[in-house]
Backbone as a printed PyTorch tensor [residue, N CA C, xyz], in Angstrom:
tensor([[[-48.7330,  44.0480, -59.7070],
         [-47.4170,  44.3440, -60.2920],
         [-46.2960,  44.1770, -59.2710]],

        [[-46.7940,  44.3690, -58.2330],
         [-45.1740,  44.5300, -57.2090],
         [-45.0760,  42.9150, -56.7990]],

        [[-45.9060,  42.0280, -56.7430],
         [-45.6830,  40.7760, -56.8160],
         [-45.1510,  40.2770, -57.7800]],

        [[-45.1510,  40.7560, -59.2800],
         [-44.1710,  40.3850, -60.0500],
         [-43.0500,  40.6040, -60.2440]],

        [[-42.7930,  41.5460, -59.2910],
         [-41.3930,  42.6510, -58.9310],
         [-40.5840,  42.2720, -57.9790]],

        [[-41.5800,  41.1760, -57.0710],
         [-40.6070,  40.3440, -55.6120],
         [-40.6080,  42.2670, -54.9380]],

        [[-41.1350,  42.9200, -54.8460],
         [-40.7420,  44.2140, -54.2270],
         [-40.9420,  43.7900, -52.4720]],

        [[-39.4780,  43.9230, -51.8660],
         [-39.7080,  43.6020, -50.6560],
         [-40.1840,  45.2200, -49.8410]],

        [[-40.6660,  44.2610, -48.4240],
         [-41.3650,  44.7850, -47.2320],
         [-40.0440,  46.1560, -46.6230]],

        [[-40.7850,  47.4430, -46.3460],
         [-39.2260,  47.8440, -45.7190],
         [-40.4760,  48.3940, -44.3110]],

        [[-39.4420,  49.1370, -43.6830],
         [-39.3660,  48.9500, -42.1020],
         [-40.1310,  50.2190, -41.9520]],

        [[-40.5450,  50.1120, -40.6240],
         [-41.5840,  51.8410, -40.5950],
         [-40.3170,  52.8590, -40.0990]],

        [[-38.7470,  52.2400, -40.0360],
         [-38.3360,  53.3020, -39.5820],
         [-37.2610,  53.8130, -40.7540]],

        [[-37.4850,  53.2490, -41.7160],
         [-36.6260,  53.3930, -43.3950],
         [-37.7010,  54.9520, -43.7000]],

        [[-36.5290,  55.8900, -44.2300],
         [-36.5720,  57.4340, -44.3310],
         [-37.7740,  56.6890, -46.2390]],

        [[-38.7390,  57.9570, -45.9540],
         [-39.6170,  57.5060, -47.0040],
         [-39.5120,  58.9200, -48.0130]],

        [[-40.1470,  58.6120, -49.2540],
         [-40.7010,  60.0250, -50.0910],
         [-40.9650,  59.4390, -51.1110]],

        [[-42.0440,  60.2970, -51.7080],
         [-43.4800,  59.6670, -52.8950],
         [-44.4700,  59.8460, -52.4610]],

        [[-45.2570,  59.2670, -53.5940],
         [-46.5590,  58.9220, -53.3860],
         [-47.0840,  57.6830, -54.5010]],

        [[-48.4050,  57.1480, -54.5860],
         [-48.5280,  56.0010, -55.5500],
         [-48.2500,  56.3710, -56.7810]],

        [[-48.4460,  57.5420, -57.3480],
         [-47.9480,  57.9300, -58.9170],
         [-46.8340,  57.6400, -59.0180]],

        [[-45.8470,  57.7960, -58.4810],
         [-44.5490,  57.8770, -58.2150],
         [-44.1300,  56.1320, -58.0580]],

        [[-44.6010,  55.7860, -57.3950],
         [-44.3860,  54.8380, -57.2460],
         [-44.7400,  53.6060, -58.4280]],

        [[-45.9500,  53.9110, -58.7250],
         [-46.4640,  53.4020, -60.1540],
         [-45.2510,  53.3680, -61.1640]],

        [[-44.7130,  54.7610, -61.1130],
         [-44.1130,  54.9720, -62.2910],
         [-42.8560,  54.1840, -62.1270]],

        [[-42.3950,  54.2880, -61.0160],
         [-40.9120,  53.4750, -60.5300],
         [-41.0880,  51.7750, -61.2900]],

        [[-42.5580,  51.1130, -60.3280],
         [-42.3940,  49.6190, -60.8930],
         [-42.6020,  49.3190, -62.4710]],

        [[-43.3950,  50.4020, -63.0920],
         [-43.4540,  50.3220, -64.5460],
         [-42.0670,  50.4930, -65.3210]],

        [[-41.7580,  51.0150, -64.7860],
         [-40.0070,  51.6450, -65.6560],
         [-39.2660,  49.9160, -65.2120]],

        [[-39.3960,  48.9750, -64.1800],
         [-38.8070,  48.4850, -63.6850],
         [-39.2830,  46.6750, -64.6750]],

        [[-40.9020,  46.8160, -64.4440],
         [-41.3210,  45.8450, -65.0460],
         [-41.1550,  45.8110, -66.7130]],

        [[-40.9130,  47.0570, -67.2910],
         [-40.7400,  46.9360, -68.7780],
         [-39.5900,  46.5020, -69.2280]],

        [[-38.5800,  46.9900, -68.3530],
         [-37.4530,  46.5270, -68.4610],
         [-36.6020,  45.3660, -67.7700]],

        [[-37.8390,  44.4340, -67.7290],
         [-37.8310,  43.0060, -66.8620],
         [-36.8430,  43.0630, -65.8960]],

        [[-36.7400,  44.3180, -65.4070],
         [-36.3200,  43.9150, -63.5540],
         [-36.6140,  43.0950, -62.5130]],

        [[-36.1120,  42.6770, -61.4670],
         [-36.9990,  42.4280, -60.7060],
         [-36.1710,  42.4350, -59.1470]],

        [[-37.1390,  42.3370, -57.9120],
         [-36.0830,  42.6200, -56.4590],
         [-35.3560,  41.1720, -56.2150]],

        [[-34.4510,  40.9770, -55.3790],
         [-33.8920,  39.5910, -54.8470],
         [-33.3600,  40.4340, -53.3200]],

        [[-33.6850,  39.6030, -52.6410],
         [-33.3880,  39.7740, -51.2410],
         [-34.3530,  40.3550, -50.3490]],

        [[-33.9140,  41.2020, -49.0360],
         [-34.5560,  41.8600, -48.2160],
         [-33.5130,  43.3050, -47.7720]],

        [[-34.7130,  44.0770, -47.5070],
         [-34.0420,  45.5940, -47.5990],
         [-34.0160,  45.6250, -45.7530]],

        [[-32.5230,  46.1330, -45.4090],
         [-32.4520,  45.9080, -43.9860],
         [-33.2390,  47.2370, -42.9270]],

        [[-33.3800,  47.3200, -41.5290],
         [-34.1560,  47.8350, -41.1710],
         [-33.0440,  48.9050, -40.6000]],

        [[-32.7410,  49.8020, -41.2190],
         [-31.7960,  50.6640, -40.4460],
         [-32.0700,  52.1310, -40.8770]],

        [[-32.0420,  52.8360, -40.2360],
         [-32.7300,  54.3010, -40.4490],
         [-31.7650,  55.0000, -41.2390]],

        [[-30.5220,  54.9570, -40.3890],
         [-29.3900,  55.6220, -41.5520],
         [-28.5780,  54.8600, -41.7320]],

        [[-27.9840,  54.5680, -43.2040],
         [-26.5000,  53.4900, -43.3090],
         [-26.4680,  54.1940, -44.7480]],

        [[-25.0110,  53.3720, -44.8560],
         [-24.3330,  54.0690, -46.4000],
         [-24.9200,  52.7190, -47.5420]],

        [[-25.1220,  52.9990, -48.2240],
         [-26.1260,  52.4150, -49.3320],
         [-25.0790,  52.2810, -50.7900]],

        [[-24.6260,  51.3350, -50.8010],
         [-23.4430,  50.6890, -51.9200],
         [-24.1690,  50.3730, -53.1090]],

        [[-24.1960,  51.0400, -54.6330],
         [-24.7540,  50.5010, -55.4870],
         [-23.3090,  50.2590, -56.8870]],

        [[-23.5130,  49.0830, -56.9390],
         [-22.2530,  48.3930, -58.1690],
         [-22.8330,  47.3690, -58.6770]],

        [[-22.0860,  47.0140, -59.9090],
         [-21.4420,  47.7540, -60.6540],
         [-21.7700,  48.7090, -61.4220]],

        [[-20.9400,  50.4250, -61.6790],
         [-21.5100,  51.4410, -62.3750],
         [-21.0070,  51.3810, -63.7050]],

        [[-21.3710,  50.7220, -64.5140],
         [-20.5730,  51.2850, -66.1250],
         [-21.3750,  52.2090, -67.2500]],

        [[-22.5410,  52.2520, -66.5010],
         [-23.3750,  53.2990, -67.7590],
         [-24.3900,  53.9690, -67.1280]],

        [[-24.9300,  54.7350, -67.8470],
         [-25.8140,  55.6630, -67.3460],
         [-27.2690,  55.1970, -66.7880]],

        [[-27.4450,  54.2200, -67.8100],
         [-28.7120,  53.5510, -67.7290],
         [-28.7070,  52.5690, -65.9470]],

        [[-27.7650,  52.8490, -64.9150],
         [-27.6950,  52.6590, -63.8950],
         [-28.5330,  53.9260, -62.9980]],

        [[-28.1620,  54.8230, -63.2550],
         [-28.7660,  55.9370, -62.7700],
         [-30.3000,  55.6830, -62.8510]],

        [[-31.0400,  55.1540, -64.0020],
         [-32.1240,  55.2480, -64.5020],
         [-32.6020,  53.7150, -63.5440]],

        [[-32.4950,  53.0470, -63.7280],
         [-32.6540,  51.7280, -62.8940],
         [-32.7760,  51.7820, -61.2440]],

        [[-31.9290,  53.1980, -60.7000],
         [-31.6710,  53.1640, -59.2510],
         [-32.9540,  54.1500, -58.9150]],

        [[-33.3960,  55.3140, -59.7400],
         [-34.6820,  56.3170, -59.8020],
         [-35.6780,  55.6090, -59.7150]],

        [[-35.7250,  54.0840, -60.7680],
         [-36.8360,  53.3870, -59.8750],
         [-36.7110,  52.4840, -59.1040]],

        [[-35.8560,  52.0610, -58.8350],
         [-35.8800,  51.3060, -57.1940],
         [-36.1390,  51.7470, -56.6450]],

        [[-35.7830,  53.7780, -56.1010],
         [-35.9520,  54.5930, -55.5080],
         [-37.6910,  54.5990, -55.3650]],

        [[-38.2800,  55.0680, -56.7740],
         [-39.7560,  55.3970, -56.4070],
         [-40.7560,  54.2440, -55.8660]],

        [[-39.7700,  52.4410, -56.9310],
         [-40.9070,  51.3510, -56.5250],
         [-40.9620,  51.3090, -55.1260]],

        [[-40.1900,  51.7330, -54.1240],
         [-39.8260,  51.4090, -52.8450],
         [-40.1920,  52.7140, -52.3140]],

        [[-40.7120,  53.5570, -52.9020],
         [-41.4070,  55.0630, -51.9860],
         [-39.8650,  55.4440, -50.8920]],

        [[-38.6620,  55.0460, -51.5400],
         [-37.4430,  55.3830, -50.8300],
         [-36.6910,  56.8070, -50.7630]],

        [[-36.5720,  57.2970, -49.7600],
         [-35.8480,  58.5010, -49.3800],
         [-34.1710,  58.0040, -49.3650]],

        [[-33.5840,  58.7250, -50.3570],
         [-32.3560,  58.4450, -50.0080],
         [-31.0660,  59.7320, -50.8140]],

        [[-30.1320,  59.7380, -50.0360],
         [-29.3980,  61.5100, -50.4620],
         [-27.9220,  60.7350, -51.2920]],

        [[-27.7230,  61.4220, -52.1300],
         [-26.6300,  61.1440, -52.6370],
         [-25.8800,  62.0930, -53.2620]],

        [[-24.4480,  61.8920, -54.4130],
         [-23.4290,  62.8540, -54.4850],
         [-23.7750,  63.4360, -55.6420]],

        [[-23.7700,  64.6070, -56.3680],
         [-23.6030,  64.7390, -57.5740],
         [-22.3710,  66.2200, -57.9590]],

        [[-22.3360,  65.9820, -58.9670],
         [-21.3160,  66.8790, -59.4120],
         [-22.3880,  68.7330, -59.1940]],

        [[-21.2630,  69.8090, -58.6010],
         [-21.9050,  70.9430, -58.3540],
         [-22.5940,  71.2800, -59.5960]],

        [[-21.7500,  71.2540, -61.0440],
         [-22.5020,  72.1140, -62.0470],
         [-23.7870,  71.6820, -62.7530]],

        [[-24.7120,  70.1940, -62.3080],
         [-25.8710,  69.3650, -63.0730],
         [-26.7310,  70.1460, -61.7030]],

        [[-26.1920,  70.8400, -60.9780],
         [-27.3810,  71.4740, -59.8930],
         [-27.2760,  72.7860, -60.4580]],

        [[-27.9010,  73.2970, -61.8140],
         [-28.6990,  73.7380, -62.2310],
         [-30.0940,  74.5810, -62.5340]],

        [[-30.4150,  75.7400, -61.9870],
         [-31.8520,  75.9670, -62.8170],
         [-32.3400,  75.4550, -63.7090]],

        [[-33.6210,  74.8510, -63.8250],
         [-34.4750,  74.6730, -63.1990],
         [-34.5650,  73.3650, -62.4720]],

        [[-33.1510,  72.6310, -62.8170],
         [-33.1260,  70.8920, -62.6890],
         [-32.5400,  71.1000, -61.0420]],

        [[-32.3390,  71.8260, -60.2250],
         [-31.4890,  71.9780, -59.1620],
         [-32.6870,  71.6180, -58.0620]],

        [[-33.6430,  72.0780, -58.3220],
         [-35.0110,  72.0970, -56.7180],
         [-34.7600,  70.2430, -57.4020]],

        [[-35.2220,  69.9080, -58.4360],
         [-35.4870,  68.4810, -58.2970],
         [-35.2300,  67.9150, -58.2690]],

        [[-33.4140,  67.4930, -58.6320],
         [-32.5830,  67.3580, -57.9860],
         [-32.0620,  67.2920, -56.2380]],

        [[-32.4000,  67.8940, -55.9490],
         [-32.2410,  68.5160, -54.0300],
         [-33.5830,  67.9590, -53.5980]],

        [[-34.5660,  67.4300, -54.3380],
         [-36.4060,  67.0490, -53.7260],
         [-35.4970,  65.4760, -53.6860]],

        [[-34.9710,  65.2280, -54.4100],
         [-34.7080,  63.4010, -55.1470],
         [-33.5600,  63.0510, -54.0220]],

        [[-33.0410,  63.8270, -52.9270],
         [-32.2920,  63.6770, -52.4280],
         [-30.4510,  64.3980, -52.6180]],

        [[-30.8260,  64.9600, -53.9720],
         [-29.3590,  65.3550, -54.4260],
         [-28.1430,  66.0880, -53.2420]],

        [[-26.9680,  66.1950, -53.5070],
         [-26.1750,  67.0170, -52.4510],
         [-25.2080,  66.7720, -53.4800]],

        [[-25.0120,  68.4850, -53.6830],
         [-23.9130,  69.5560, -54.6990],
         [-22.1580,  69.2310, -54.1970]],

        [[-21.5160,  68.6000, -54.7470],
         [-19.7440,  68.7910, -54.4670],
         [-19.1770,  69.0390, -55.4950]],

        [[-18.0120,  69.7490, -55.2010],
         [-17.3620,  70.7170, -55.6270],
         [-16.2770,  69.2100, -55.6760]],

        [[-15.7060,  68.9760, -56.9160],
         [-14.5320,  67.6310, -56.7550],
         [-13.2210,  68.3040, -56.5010]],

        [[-13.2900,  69.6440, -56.6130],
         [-11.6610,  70.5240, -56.2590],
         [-11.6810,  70.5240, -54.7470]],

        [[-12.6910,  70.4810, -53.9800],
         [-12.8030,  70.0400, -52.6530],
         [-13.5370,  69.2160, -52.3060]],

        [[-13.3410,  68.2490, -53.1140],
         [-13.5360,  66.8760, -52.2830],
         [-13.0810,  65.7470, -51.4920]],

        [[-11.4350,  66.7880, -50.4940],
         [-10.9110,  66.3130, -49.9550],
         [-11.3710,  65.9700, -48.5510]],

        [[-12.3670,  67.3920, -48.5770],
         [-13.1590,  67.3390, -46.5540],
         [-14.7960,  66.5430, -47.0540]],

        [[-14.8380,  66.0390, -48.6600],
         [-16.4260,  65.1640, -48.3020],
         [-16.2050,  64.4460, -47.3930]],

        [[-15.2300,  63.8090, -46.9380],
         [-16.1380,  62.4220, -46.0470],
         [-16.1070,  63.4200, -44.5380]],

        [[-15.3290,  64.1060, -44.5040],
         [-15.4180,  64.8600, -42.5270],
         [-17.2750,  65.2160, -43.0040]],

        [[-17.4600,  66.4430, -43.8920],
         [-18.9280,  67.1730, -43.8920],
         [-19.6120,  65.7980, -43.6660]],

        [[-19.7660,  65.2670, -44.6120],
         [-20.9710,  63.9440, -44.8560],
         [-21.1370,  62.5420, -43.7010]],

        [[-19.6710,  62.5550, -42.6670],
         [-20.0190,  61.9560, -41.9420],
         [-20.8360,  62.6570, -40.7270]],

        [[-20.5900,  64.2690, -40.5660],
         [-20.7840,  64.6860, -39.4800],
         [-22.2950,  65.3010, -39.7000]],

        [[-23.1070,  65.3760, -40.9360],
         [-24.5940,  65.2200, -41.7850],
         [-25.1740,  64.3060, -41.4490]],

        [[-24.3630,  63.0310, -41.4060],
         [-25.3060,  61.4670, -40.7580],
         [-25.7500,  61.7620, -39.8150]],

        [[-24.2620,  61.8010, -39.3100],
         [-24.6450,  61.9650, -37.4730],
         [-25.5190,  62.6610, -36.6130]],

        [[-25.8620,  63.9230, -37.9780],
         [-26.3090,  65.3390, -36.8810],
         [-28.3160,  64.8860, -37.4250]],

        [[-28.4510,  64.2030, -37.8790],
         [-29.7020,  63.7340, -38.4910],
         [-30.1590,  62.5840, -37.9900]],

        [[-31.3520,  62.3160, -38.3080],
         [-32.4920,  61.1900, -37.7710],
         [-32.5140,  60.3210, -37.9860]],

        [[-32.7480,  60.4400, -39.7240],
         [-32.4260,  58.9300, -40.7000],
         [-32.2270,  59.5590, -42.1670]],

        [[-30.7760,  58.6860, -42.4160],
         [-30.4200,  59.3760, -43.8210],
         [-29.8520,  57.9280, -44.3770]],

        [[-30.3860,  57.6860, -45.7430],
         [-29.7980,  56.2420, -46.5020],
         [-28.7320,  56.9370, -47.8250]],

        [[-27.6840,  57.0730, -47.2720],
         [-27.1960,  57.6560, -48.1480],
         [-26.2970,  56.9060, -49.2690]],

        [[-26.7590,  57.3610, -50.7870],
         [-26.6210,  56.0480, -51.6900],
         [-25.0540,  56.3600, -52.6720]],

        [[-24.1790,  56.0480, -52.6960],
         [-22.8800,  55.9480, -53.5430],
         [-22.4870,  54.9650, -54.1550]],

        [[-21.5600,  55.3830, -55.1800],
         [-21.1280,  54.1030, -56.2530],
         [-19.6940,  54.1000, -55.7180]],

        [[-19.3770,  52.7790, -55.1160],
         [-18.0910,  52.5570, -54.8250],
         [-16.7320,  53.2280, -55.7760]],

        [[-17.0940,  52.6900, -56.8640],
         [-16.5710,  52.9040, -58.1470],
         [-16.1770,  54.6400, -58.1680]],

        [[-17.2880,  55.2510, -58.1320],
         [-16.9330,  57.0090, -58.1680],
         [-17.0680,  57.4160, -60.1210]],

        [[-17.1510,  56.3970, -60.7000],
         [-17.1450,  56.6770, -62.2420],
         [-17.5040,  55.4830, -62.8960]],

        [[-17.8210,  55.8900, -64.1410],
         [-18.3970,  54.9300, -65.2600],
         [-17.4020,  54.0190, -65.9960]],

        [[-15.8690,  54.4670, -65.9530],
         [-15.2140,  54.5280, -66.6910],
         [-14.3360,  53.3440, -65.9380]],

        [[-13.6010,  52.6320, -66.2980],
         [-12.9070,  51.4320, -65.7310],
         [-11.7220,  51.9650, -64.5810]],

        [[-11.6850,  51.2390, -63.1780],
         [-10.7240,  51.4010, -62.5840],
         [-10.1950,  50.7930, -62.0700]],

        [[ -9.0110,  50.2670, -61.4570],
         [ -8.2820,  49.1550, -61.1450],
         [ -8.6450,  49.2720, -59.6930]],

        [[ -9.1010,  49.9910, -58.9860],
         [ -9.4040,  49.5700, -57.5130],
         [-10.5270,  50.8390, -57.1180]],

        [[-11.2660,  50.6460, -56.4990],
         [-12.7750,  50.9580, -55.8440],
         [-12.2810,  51.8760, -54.9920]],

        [[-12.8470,  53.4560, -54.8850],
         [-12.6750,  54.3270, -54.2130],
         [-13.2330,  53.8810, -52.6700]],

        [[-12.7130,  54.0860, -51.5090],
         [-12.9420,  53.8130, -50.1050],
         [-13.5490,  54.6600, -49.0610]],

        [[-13.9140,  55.8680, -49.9370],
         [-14.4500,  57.0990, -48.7780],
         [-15.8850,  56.8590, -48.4450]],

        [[-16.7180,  55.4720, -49.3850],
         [-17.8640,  55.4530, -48.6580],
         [-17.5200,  54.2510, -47.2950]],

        [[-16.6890,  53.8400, -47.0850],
         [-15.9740,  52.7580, -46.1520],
         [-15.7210,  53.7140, -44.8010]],

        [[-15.3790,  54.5080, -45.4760],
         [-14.8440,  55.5190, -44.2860],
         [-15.6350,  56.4610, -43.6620]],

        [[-16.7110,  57.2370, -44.6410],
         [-17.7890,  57.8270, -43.8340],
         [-18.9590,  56.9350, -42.6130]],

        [[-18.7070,  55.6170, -43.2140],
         [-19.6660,  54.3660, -42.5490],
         [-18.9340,  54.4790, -41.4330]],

        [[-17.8490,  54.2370, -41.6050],
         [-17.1600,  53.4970, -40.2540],
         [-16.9330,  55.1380, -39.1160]],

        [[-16.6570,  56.3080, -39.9050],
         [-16.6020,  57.3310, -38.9070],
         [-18.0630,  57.7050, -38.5840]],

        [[-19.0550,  57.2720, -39.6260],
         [-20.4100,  57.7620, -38.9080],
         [-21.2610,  57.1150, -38.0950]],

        [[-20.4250,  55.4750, -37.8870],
         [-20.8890,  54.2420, -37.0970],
         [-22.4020,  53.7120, -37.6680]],

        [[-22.1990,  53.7790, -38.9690],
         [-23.4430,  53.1020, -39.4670],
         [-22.8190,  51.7480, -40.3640]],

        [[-23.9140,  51.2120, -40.7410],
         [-23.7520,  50.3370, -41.6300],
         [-23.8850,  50.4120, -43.2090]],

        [[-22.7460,  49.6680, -44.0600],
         [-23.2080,  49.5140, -45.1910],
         [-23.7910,  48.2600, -46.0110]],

        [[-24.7090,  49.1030, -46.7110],
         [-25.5430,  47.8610, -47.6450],
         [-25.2740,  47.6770, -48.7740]],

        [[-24.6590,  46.4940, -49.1440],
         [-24.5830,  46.1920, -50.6240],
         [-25.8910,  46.2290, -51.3330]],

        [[-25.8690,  46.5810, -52.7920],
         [-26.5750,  46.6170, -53.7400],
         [-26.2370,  46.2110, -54.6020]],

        [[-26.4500,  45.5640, -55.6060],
         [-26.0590,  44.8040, -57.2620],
         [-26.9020,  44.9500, -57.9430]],

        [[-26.9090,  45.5620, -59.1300],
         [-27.6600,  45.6100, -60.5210],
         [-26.8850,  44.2880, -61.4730]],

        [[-27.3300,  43.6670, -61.3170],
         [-27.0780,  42.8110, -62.4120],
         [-27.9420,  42.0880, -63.3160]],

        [[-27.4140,  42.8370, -64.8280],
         [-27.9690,  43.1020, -66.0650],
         [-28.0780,  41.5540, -66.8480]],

        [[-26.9330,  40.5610, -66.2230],
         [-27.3680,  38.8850, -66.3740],
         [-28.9010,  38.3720, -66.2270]],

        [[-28.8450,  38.5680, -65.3450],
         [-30.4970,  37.9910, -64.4470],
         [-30.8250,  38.9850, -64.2850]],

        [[-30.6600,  40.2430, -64.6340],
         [-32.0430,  41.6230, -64.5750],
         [-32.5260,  41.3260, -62.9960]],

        [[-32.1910,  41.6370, -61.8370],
         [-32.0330,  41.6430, -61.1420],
         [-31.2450,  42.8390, -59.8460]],

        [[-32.2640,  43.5170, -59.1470],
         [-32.0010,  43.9360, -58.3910],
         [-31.3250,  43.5050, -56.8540]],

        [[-30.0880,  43.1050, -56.5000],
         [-29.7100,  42.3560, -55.3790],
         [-29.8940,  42.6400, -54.0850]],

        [[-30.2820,  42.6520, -52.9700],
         [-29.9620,  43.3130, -51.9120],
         [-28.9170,  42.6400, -51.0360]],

        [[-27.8340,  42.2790, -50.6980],
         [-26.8980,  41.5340, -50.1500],
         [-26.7240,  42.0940, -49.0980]],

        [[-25.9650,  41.9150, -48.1270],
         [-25.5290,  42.1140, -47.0080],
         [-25.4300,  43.5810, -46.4980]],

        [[-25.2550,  43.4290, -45.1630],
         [-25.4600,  44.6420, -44.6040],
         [-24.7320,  44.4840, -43.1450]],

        [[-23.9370,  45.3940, -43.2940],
         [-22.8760,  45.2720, -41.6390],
         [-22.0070,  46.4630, -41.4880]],

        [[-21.7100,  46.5730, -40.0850],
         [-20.7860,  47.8520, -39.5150],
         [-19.3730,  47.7560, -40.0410]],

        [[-18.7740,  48.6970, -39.8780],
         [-17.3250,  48.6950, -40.8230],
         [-16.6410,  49.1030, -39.9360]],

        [[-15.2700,  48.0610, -39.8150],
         [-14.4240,  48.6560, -39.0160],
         [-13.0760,  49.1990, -39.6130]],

        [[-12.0440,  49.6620, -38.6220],
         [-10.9870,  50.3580, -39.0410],
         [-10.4720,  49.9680, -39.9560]],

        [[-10.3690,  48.4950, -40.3440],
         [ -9.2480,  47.9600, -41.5910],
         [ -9.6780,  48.2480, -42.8260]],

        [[-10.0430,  49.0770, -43.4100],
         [-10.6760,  49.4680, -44.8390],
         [-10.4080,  49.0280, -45.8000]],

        [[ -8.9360,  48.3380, -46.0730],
         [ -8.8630,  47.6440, -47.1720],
         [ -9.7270,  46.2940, -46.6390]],

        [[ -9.4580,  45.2460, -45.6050],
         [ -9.8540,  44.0970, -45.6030],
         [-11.5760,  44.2410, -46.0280]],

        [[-11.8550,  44.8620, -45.4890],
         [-13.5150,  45.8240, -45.7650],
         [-13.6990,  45.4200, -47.0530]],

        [[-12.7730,  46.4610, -47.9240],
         [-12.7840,  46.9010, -49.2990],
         [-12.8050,  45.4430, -49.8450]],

        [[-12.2390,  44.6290, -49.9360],
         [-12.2430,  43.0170, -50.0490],
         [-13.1860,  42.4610, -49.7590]],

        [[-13.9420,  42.2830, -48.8440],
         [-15.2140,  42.0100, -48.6020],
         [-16.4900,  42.3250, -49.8640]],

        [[-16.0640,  43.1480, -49.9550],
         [-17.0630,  44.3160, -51.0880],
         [-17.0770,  43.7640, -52.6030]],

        [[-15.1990,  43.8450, -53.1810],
         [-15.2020,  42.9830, -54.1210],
         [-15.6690,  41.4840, -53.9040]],

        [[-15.2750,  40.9020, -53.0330],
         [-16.4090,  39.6150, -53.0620],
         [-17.4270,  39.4280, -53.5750]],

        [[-18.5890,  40.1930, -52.9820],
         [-19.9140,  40.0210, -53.1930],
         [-20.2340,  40.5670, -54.0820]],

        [[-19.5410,  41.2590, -55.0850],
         [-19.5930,  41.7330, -56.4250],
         [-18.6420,  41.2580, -57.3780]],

        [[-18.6680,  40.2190, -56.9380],
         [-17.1750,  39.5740, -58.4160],
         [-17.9160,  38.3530, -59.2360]],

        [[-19.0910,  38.0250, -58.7490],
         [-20.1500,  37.0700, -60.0290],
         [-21.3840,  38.0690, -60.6920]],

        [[-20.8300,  39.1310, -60.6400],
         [-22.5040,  40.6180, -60.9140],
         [-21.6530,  40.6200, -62.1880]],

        [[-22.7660,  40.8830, -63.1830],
         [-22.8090,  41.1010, -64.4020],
         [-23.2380,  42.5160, -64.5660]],

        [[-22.4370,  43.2580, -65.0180],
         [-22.3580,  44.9470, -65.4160],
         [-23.3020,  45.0870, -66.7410]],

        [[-23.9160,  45.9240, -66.9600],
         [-23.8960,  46.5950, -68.3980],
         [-23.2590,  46.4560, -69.3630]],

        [[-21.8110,  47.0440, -68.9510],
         [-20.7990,  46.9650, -69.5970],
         [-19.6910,  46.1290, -69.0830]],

        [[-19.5120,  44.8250, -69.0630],
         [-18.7320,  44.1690, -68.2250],
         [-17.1390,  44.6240, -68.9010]],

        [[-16.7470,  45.2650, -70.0370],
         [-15.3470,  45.3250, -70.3130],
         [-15.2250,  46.3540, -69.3900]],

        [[-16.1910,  47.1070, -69.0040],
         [-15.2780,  48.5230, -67.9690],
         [-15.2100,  47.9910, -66.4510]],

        [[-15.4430,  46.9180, -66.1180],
         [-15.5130,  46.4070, -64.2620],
         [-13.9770,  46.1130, -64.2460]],

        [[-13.7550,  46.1600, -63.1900],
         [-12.0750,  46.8370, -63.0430],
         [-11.7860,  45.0820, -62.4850]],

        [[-10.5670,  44.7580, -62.3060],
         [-10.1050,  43.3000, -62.0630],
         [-10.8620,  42.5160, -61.0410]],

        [[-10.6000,  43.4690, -59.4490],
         [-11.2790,  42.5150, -58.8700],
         [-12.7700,  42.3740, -58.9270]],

        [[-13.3740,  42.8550, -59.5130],
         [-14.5920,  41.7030, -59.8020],
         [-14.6220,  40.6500, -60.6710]],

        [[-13.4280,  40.1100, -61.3830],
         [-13.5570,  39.5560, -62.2450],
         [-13.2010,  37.9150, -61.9490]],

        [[-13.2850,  38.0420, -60.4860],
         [-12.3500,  36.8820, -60.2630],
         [-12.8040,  36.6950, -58.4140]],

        [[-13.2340,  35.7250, -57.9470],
         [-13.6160,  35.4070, -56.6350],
         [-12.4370,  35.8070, -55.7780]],

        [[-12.7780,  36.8950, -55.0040],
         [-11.6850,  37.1830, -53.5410],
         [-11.4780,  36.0270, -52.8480]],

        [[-10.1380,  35.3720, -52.2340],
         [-10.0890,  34.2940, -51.5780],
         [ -9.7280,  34.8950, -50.0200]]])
């Protein structure tokens, strides 16, 4: 099955969690729904982990098994009140981390200074920040990269070619918009779910 999946090789120093059930279950969810990998997953212990375009839920569900086909450890954002009894431990096992959006002015200081103070953390965000259409791509995962001196990795779900992307991967420097441009680039031929909610610049090659 994972040969029909293209499931690439990752590194002995990529943060892990699972086991083969888990993992089973990841490429099955992945192969039914004729997924499949494209690229190579880079060898970096901690970097910020870019997944676009977000227009529906059924993204969430697609990234749980990339997560398990790949036995991948990786922490990401969720809203405080879905951390929950009894859904909260499994949630927080899957990598979860609780914010409060009335103070989510100091996430990127906490979350860069979490990278830093740790071993290896792949920490995974949607540029986007919502499902819902926006005219320009939130920048605080640009900014935790570049203050936590890691790298970010593009990711693409695209629902055209059912296709998992792995694209590029590089350090971020101070200019965050030119950055931010970069980003729409390599996501302006990805086919969304919902392509009426992808906000302009993907709709059109960055020059």
């Amino acid at each position: 099955m994972s040969n029909r999946l293209n499931i690439p090789q990752l590194n002995s120093e990529i943060p892990r969690l699972g086991n083969r059930f888990s993992q089973f279950l990841g490429m099955t969810v992945l192969r039914l729904m004729g997924w499949r990998f494209e690229g190579n997953f880079p060898a970096h212990k901690k970097m910020v982990l870019a997944v676009a375009p977000h227009t529906s839920n059924w993204d969430f569900v697609i990234g749980l098994a990339v997560a398990f086909s790949l036995k991948l450890k990786i922490s990401f954002f969720g809203k405080h009140s879905i951390f929950i009894p009894p859904f909260d431990r499994l949630l927080r096992r899957w990598g979860g981390i609780p914010i409060e959006r009335s103070k989510a002015h100091g996430v990127v200081t906490q979350i860069t200074n979490k990278i830093k103070s740790t071993d290896k953390m792949i920490l995974c965000l949607s540029p986007e920040g919502t499902r819902s259409r926006i005219e320009k791509w939130k920048t605080g995962f640009l900014h935790i990269a570049h203050k936590a001196d890691v790298p970010v990795f593009l990711v693409a779900f695209d629902y055209q070619k059912k296709k998992i992307i792995f694209g590029p991967d590089k350090k971020i420097s101070a200019d965050i918009e030119s950055e931010l441009l970069n980003v729409y680039s390599f996501y302006a031929n990805v086919q969304a779910k919902f392509p009426d909610k992808v906000s302009c610049p993907l709709e059109r090659q960055i020059d």
